[in-house]
C-alpha positions in Angstrom: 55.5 51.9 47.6 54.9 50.1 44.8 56.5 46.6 44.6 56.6 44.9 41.0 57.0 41.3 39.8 61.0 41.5 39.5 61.1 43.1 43.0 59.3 40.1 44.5 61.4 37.7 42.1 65.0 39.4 43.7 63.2 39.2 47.2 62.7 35.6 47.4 65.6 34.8 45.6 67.8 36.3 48.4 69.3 38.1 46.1 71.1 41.7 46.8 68.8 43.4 45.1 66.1 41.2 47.4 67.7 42.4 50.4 67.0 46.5 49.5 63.8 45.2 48.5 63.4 43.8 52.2 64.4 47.1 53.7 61.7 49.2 51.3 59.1 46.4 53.4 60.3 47.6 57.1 59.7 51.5 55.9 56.3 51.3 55.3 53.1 50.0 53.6 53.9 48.4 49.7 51.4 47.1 47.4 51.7 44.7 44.7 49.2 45.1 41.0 46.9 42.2 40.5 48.6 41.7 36.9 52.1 41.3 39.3 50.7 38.0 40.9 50.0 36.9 37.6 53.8 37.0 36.7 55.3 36.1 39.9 53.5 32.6 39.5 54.5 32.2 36.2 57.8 32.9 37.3 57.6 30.7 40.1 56.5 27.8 38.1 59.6 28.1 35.6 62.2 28.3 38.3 60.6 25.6 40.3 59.1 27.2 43.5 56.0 26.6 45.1 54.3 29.1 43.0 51.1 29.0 45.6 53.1 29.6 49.0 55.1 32.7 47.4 51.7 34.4 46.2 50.0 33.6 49.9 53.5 35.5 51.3 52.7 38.3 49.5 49.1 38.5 50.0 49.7 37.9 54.2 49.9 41.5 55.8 53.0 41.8 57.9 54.3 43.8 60.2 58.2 44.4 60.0 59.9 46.7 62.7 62.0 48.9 61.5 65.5 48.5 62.0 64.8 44.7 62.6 66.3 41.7 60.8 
């Protein structure tokens, strides 16, 4: 799966919309384009956030059980 800018935006947001994004993580391998990093820390820096920590969460592999959380 696919995951785009806005996805990652809703996901660390903790939004609703974050939390299906959450469950599409626990049901199997996503990827994120090279372009999407790009906006997520331009994003990031607009609304405040640590725009370096979000882009290493993304880029860190993890494992998520399914059914867990």
């Amino acid at each position: 799966m696919l995951i785009d800018s806005y996805a990652w935006i809703e996901f660390f947001d903790g939004t609703i919309r974050g939390k299906t994004i959450e469950g599409i993580l626990k049901n199997g391998p996503c990827y994120t384009a090279g372009i999407c990093l790009a906006e997520i820390s331009e994003t990031c820096e607009r609304l405040g956030w640590l725009s370096s920590q979000i882009i290493a969460e993304i880029k860190t592999p993890r494992l998520f059980k399914k059914g867990a959380g």
